[in-house]
Biopython code that builds the backbone (N, CA, C, O; Angstrom):
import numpy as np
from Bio.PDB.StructureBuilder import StructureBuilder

atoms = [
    (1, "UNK", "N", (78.870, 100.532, 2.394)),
    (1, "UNK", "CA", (80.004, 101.404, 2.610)),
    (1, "UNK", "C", (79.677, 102.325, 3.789)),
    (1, "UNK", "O", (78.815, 103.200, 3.700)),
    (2, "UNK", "N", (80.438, 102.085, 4.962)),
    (2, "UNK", "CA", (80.731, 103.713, 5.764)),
    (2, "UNK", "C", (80.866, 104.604, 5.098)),
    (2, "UNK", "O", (81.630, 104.713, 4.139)),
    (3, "UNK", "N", (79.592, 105.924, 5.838)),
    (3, "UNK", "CA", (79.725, 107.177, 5.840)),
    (3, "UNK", "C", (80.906, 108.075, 5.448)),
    (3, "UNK", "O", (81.240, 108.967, 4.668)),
    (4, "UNK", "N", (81.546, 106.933, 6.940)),
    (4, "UNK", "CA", (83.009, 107.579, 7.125)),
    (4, "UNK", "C", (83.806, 107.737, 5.809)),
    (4, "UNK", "O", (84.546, 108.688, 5.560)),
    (5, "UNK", "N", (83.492, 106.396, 4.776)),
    (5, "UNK", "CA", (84.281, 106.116, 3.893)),
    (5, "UNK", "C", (83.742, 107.159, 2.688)),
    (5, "UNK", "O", (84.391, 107.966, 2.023)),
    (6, "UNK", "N", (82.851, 106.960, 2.671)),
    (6, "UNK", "CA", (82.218, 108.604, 1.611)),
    (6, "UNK", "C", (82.807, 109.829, 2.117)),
    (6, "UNK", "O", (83.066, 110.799, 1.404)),
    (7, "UNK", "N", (82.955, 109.781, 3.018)),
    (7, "UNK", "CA", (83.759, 111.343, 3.492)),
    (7, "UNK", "C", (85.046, 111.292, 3.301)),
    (7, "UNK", "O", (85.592, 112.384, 3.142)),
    (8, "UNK", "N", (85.834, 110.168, 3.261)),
    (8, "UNK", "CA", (87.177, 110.418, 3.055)),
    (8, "UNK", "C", (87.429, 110.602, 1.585)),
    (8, "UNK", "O", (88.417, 111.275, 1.293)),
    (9, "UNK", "N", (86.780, 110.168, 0.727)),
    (9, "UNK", "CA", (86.903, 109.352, -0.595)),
    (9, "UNK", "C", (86.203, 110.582, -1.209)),
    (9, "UNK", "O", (85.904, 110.279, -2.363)),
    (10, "UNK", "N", (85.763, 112.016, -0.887)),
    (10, "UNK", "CA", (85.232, 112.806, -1.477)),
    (10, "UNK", "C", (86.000, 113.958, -0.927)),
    (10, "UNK", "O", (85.888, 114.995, -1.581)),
    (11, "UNK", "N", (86.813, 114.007, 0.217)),
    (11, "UNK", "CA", (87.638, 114.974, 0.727)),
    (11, "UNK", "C", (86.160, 116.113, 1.013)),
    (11, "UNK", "O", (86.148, 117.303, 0.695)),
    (12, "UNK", "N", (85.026, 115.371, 1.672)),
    (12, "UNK", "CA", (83.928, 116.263, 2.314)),
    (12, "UNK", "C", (84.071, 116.610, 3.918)),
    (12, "UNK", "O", (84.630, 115.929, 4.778)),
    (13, "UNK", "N", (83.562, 117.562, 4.027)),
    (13, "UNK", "CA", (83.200, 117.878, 5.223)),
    (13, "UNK", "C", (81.778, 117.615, 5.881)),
    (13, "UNK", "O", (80.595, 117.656, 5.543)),
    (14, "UNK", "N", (82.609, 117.295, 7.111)),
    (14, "UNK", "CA", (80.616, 116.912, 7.941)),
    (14, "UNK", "C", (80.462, 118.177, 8.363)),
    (14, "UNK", "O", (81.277, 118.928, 8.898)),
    (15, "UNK", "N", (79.130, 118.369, 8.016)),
    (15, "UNK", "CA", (78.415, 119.465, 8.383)),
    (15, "UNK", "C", (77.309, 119.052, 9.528)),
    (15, "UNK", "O", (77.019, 119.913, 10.358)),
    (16, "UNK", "N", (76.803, 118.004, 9.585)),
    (16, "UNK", "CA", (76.074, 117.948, 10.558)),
    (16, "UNK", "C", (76.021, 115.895, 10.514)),
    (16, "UNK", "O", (75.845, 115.133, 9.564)),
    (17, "UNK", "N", (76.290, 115.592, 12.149)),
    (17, "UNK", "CA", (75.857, 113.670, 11.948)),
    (17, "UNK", "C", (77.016, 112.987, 12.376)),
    (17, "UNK", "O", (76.939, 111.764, 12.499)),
    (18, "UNK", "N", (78.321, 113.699, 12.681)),
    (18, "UNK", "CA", (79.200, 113.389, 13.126)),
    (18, "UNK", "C", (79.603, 111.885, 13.466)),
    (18, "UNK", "O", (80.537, 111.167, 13.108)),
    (19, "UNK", "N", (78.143, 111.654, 14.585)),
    (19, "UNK", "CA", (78.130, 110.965, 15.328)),
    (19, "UNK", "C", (77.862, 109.453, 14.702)),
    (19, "UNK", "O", (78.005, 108.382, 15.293)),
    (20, "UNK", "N", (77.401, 109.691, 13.233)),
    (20, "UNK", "CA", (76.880, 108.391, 12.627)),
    (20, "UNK", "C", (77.557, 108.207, 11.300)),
    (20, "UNK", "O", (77.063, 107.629, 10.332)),
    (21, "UNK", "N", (79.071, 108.918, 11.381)),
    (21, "UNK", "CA", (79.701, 108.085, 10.525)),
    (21, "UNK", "C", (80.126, 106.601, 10.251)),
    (21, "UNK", "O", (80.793, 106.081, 9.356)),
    (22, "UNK", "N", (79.795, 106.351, 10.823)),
    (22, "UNK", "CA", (79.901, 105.076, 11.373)),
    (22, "UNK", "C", (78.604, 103.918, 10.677)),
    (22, "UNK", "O", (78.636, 102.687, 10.668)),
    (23, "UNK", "N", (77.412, 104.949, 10.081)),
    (23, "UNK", "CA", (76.501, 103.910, 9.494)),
    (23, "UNK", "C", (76.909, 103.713, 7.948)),
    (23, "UNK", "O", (77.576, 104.297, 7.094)),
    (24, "UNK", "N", (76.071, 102.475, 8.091)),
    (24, "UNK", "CA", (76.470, 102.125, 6.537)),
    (24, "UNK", "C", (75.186, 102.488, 5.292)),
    (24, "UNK", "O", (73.974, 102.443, 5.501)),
    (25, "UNK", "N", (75.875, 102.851, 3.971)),
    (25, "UNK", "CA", (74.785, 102.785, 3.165)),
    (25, "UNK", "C", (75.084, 101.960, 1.668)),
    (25, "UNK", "O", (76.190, 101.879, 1.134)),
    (26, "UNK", "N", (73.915, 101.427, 1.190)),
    (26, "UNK", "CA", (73.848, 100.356, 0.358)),
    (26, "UNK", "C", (74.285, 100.526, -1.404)),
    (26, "UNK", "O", (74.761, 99.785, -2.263)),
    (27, "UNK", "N", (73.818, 101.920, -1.330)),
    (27, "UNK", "CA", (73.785, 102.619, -2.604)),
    (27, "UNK", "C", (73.957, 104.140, -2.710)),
    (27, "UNK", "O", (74.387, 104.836, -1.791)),
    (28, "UNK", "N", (73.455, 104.743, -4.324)),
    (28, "UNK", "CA", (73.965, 106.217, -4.194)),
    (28, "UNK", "C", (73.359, 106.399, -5.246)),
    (28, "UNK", "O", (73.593, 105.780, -6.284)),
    (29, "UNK", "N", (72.491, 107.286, -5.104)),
    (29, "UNK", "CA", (71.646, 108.281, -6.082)),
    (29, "UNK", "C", (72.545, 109.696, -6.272)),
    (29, "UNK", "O", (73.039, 110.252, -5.290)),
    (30, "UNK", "N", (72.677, 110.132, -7.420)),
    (30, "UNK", "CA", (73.253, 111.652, -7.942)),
    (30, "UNK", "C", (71.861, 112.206, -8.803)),
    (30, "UNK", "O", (71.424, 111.649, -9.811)),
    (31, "UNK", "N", (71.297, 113.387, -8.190)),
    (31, "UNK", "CA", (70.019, 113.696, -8.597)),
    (31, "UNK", "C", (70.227, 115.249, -8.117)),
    (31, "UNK", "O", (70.901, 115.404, -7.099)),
    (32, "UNK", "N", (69.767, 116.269, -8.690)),
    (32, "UNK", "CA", (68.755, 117.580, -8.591)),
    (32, "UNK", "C", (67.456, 117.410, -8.608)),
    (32, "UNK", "O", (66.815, 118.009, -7.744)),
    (33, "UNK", "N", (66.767, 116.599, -9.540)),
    (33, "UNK", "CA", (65.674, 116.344, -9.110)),
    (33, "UNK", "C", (65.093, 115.613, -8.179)),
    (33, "UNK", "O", (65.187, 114.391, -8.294)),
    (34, "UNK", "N", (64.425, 116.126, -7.143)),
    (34, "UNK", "CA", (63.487, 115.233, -6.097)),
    (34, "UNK", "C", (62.810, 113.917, -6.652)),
    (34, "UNK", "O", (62.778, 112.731, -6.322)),
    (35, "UNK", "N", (62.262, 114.743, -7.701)),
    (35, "UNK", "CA", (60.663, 113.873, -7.862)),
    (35, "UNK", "C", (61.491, 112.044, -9.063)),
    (35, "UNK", "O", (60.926, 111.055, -9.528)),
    (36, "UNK", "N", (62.905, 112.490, -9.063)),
    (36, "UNK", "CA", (63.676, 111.109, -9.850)),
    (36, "UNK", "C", (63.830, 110.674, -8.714)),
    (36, "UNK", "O", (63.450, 109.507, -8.620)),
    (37, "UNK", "N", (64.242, 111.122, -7.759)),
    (37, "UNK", "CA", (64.913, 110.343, -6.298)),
    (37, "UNK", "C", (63.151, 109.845, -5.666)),
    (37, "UNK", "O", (62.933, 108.635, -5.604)),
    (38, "UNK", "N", (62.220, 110.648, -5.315)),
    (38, "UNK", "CA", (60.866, 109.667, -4.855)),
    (38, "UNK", "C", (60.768, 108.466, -5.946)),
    (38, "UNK", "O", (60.134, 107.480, -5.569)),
    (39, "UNK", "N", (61.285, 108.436, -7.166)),
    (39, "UNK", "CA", (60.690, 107.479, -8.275)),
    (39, "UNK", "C", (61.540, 106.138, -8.460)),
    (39, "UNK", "O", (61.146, 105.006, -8.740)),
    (40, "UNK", "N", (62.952, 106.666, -8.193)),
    (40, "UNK", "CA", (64.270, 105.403, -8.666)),
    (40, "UNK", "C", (64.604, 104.773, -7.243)),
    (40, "UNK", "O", (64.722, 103.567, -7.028)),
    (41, "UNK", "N", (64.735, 105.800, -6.303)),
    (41, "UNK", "CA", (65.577, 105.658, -5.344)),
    (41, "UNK", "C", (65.085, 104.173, -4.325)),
    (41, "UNK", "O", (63.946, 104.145, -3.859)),
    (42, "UNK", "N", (66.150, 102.907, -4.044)),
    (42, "UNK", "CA", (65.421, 102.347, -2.656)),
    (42, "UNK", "C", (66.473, 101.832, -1.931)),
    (42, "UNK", "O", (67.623, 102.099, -2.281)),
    (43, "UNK", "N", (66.198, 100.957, -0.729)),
    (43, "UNK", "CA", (66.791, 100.702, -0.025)),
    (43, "UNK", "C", (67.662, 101.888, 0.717)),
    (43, "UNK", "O", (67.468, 103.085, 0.510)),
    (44, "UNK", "N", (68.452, 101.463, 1.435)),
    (44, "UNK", "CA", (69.428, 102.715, 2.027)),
    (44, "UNK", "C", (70.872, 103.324, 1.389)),
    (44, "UNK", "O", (72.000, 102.861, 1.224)),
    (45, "UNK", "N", (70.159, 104.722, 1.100)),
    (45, "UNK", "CA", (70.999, 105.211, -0.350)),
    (45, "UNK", "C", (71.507, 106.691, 0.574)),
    (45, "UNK", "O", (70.832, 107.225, 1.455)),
    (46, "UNK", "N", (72.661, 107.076, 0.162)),
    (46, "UNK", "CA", (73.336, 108.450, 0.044)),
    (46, "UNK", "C", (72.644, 109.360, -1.340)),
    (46, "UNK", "O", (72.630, 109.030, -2.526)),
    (47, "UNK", "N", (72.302, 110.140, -0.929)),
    (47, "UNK", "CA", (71.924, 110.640, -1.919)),
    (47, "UNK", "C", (73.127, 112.424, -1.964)),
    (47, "UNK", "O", (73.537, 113.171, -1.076)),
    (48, "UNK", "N", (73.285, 112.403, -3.637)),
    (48, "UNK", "CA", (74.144, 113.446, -4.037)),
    (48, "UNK", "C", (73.558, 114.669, -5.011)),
    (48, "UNK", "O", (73.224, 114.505, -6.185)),
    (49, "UNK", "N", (73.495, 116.080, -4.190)),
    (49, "UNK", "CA", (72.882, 116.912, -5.250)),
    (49, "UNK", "C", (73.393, 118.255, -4.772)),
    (49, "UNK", "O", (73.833, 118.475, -3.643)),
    (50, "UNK", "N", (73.295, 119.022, -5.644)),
    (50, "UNK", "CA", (73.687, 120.492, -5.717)),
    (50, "UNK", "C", (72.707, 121.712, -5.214)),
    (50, "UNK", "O", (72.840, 122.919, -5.011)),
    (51, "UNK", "N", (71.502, 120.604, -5.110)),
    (51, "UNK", "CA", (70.268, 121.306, -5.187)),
    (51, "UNK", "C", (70.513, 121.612, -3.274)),
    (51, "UNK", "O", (70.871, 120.636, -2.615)),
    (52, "UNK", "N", (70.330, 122.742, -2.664)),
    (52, "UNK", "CA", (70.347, 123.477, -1.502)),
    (52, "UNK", "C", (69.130, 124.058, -0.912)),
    (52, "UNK", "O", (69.102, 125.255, -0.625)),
    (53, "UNK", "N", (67.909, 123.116, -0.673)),
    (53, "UNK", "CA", (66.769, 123.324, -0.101)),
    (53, "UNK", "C", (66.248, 122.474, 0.946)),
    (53, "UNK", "O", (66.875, 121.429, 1.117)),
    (54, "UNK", "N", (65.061, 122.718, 1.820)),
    (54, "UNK", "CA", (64.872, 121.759, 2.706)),
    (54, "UNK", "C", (63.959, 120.719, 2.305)),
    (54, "UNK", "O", (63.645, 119.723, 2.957)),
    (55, "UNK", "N", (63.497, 121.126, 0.951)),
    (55, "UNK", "CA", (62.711, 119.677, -0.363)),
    (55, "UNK", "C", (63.848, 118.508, 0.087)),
    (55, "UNK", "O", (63.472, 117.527, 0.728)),
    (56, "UNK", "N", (65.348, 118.693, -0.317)),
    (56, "UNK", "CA", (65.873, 117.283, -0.784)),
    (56, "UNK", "C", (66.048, 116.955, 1.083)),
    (56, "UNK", "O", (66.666, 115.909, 1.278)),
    (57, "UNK", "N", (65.740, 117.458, 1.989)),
    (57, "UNK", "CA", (66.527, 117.004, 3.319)),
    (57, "UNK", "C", (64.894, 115.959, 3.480)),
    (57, "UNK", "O", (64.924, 114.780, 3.831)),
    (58, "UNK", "N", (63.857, 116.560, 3.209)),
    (58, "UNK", "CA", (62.536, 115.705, 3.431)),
    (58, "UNK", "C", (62.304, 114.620, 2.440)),
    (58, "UNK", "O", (61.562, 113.667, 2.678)),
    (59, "UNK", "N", (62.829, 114.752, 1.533)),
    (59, "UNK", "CA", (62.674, 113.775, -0.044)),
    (59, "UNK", "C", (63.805, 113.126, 0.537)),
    (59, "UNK", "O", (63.709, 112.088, -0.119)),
    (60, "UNK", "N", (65.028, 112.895, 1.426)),
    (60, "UNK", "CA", (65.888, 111.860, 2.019)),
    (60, "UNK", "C", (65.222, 111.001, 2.846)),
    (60, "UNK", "O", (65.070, 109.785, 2.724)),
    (61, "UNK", "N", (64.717, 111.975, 3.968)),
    (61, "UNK", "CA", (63.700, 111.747, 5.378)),
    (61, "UNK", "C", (62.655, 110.419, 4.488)),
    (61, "UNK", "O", (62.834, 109.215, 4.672)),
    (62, "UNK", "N", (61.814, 110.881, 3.740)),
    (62, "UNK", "CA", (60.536, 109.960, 3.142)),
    (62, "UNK", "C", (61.739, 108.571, 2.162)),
    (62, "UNK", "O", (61.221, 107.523, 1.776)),
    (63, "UNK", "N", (62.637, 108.733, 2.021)),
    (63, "UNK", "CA", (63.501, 107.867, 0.725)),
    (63, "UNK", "C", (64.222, 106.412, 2.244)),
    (63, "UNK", "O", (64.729, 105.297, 2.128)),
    (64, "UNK", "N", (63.819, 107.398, 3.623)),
    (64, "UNK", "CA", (64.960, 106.554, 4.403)),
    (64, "UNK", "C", (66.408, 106.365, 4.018)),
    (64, "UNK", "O", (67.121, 105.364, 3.939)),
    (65, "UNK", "N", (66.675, 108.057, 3.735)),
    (65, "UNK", "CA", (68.360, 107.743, 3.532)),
    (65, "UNK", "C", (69.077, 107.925, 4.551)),
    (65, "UNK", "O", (68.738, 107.683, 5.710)),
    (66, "UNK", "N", (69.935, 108.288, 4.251)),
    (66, "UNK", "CA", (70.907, 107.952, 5.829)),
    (66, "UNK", "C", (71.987, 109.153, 5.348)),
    (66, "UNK", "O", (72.687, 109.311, 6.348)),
    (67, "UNK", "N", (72.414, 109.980, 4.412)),
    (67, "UNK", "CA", (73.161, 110.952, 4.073)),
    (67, "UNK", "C", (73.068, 111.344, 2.963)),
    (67, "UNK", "O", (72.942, 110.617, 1.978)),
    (68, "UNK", "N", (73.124, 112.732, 2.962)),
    (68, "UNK", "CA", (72.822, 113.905, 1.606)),
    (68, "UNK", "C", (74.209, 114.224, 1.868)),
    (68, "UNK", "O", (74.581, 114.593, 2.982)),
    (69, "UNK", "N", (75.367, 114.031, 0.395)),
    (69, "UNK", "CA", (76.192, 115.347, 0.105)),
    (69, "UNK", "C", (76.219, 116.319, -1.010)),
    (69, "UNK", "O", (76.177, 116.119, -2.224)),
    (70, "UNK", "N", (76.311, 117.575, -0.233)),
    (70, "UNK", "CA", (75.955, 118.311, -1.054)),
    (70, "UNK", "C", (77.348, 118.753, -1.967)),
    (70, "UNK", "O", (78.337, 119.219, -1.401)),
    (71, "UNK", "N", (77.294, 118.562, -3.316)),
    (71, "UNK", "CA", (78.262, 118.754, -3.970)),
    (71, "UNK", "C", (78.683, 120.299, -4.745)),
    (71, "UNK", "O", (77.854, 121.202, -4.635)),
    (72, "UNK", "N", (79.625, 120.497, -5.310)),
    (72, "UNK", "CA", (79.995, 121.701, -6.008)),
    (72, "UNK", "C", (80.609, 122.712, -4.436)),
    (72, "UNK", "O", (80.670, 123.901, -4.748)),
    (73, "UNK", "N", (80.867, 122.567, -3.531)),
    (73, "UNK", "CA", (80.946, 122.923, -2.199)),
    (73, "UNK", "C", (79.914, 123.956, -2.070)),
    (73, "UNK", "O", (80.097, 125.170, -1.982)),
    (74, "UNK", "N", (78.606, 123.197, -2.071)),
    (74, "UNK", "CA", (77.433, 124.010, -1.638)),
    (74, "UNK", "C", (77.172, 123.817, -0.394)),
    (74, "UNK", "O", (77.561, 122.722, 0.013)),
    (75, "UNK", "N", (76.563, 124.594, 0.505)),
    (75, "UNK", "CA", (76.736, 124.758, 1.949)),
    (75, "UNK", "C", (74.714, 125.013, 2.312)),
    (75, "UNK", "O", (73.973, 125.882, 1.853)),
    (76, "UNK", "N", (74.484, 124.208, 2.989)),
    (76, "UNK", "CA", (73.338, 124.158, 3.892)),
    (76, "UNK", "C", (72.959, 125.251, 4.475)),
    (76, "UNK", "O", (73.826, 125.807, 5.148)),
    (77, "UNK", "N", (71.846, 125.775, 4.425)),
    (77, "UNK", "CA", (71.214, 126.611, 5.479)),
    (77, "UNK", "C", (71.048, 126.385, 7.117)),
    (77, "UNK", "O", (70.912, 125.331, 7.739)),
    (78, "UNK", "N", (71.102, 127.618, 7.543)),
    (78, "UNK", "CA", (70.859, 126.830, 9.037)),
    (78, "UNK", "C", (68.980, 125.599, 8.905)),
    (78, "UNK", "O", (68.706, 124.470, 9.313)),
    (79, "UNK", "N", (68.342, 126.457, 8.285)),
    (79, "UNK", "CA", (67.347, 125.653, 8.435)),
    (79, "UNK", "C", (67.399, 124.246, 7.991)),
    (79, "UNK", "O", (66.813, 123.335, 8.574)),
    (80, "UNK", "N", (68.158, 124.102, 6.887)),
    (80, "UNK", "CA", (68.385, 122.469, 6.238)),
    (80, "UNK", "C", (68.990, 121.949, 7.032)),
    (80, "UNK", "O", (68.595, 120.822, 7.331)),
    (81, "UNK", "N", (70.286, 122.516, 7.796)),
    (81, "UNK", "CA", (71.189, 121.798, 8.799)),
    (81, "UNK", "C", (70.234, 121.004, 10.322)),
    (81, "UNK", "O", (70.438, 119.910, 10.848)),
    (82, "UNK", "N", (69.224, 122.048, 10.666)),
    (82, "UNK", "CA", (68.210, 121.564, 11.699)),
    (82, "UNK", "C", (68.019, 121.003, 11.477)),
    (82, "UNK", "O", (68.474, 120.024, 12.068)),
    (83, "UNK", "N", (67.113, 120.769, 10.359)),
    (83, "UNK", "CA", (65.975, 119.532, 9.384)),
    (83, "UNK", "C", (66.424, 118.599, 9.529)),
    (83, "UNK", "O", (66.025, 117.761, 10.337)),
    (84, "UNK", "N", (67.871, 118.419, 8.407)),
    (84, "UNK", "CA", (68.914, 117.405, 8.989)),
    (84, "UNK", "C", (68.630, 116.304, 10.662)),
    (84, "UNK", "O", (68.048, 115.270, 10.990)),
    (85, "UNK", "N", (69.409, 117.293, 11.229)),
    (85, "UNK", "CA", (69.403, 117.139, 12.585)),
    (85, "UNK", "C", (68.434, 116.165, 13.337)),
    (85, "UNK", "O", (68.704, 115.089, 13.872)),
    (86, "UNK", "N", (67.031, 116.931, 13.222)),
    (86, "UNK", "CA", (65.974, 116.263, 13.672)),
    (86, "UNK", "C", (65.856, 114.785, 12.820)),
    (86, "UNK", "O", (65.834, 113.792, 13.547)),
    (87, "UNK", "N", (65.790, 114.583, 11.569)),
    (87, "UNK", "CA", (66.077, 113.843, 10.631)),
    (87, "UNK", "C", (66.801, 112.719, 11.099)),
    (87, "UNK", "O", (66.382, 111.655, 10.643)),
    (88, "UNK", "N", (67.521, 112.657, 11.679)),
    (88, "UNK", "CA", (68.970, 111.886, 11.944)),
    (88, "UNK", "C", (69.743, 111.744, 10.435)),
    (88, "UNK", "O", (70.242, 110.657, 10.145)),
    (89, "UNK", "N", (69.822, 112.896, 9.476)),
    (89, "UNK", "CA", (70.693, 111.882, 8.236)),
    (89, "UNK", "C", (72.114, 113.237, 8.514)),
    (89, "UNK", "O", (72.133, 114.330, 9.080)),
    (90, "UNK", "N", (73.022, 112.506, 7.854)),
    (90, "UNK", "CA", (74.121, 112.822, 8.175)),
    (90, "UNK", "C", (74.509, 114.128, 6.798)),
    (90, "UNK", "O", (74.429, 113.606, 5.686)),
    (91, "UNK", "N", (74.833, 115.425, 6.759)),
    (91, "UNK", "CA", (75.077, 116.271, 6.093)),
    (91, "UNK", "C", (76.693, 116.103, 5.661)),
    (91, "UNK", "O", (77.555, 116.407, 6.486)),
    (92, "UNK", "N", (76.979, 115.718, 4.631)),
    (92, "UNK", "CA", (78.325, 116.068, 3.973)),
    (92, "UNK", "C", (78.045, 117.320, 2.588)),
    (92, "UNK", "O", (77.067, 117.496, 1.860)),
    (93, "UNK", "N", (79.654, 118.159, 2.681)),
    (93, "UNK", "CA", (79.882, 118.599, 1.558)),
    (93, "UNK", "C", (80.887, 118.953, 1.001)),
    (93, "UNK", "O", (81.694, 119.600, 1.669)),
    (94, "UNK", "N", (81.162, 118.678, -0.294)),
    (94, "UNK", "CA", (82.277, 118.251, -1.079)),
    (94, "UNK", "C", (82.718, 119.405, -2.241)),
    (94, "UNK", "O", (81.816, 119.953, -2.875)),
    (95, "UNK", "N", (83.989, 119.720, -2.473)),
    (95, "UNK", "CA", (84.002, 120.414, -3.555)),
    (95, "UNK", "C", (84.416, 120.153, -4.882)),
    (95, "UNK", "O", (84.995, 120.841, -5.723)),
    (96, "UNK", "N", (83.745, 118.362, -4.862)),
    (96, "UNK", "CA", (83.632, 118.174, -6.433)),
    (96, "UNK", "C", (82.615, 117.647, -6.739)),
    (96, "UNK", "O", (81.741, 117.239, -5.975)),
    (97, "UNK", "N", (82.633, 117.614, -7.742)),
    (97, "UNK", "CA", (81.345, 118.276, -8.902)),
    (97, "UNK", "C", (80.676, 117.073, -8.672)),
    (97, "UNK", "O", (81.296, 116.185, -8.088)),
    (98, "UNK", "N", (78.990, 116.793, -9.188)),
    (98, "UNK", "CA", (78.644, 115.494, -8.815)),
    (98, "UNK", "C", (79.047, 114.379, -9.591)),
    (98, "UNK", "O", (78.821, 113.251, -9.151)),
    (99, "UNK", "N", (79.831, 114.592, -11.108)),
    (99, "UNK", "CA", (79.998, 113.422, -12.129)),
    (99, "UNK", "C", (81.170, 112.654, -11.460)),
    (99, "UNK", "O", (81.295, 111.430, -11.441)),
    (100, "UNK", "N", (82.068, 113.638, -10.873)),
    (100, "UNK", "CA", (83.272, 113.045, -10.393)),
    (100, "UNK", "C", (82.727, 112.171, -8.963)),
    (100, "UNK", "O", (82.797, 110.974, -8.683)),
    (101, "UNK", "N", (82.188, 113.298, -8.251)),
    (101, "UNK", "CA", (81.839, 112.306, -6.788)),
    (101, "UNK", "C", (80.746, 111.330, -7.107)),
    (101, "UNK", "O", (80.225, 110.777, -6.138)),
    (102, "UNK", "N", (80.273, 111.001, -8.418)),
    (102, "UNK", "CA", (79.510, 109.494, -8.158)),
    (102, "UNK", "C", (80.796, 108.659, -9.045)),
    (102, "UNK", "O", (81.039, 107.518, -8.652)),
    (103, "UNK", "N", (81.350, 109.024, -9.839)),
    (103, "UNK", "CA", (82.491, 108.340, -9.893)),
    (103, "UNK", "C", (83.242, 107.518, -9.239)),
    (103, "UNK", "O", (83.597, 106.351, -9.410)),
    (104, "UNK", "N", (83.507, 108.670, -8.116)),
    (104, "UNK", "CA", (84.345, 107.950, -7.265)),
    (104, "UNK", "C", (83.659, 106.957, -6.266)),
    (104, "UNK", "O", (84.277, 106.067, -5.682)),
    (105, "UNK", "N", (82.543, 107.158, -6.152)),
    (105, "UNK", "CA", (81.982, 106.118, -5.094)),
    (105, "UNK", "C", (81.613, 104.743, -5.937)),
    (105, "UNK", "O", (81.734, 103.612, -5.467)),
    (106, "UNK", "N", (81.223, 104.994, -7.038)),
    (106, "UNK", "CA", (81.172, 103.770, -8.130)),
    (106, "UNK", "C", (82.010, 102.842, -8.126)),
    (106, "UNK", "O", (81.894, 101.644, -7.869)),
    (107, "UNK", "N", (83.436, 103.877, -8.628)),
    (107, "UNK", "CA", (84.546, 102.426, -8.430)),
    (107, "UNK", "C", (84.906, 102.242, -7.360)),
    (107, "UNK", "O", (85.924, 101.553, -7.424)),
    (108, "UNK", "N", (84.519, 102.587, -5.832)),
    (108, "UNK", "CA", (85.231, 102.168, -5.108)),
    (108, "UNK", "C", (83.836, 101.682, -4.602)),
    (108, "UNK", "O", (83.512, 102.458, -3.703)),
    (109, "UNK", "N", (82.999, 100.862, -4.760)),
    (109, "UNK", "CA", (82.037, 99.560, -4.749)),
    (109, "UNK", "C", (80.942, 99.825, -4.384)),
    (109, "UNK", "O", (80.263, 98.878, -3.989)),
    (110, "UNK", "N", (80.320, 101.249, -4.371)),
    (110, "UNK", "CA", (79.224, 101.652, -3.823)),
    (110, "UNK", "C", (78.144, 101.911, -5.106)),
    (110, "UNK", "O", (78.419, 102.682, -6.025)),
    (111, "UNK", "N", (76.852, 101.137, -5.027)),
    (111, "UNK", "CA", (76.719, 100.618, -6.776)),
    (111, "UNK", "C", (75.011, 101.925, -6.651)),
    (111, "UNK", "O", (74.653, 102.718, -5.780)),
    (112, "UNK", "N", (74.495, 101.572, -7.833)),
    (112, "UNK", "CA", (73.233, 102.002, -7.787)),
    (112, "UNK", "C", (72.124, 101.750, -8.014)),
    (112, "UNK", "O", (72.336, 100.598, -8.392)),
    (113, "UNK", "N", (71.046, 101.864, -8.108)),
    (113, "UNK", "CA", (69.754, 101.176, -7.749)),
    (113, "UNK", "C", (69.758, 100.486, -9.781)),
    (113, "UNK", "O", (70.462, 100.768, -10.751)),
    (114, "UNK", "N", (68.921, 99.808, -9.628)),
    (114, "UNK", "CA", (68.750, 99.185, -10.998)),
    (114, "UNK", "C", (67.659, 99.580, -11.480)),
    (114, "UNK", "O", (66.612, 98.966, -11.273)),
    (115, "UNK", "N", (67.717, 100.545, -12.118)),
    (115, "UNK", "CA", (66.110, 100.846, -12.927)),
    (115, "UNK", "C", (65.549, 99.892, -14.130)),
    (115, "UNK", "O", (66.125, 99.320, -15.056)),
    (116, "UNK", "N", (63.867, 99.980, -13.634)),
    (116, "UNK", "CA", (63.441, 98.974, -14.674)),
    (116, "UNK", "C", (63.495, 99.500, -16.045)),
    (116, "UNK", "O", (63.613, 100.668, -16.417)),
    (117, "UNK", "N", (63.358, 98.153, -16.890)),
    (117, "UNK", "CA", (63.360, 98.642, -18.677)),
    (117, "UNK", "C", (62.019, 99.085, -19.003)),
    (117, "UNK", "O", (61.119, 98.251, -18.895)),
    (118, "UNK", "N", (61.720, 100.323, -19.404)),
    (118, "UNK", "CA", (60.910, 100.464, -19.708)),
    (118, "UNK", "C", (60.488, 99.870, -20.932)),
    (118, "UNK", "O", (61.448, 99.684, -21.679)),
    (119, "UNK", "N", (58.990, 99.372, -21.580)),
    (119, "UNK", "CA", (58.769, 98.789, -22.670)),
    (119, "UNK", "C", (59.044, 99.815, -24.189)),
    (119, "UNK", "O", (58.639, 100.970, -24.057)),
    (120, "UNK", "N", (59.546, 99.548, -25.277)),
    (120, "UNK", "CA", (59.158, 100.516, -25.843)),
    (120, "UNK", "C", (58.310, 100.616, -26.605)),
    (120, "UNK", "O", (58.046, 101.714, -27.094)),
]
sb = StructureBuilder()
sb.init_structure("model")
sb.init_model(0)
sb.init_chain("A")
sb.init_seg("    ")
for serial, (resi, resn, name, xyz) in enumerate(atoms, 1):
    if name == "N":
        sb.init_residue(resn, " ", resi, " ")
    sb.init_atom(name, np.array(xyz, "f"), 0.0, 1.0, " ", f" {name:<3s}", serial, name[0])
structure = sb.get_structure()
């Protein structure tokens, strides 16, 4: 799925990446926690969180994602927006909540990573 198409389909704003709406991504992680996104996350994923630090812009950077939106219309620091920047990943943010915005990217075909079964 285009960027582009996550941005329309969430009624987000680009905050920073303009230029690379235009890339595509494979999947979509909805996480606050980092250390679930270093553990589940692969291939080239959007990742969605509320969480507003420059942890999740480097935990994208190391994941090779390609766009963080930040949901609940939480807004970036200038420093995360740089990070970003240098980064090349594309900053969106949305003012709905994250259950709804992985919702919506779900049914409209953007799937998510398959976690293994753990034994019990």
């Amino acid at each position: 799925m285009k960027i582009s198409t996550i941005k329309e389909l969430l009624g987000a704003n680009v905050v920073t990446g303009e230029e690379r709406l235009g890339d595509h991504v494979y999947s979509a992680c909805g996480s606050d926690m980092m250390s679930d996104v270093l553990a589940y996350v692969k291939d080239q994923a959007v990742l969605l969180t509320g969480l507003v630090n420059t942890q999740v812009v480097r935990t994208a950077e190391m994941m090779d994602m390609h766009c963080i939106v930040f949901v609940r219309s939480k807004q970036p620091t200038p420093d995360i927006i740089e990070l970003a920047e240098e980064s090349g990943i594309v900053l969106l943010a949305t003012p709905k909540r994250m259950y709804e915005a992985c919702g919506i990217l779900y049914s409209n075909g953007l799937v998510g990573n398959k976690v293994k079964e753990q034994p019990v």
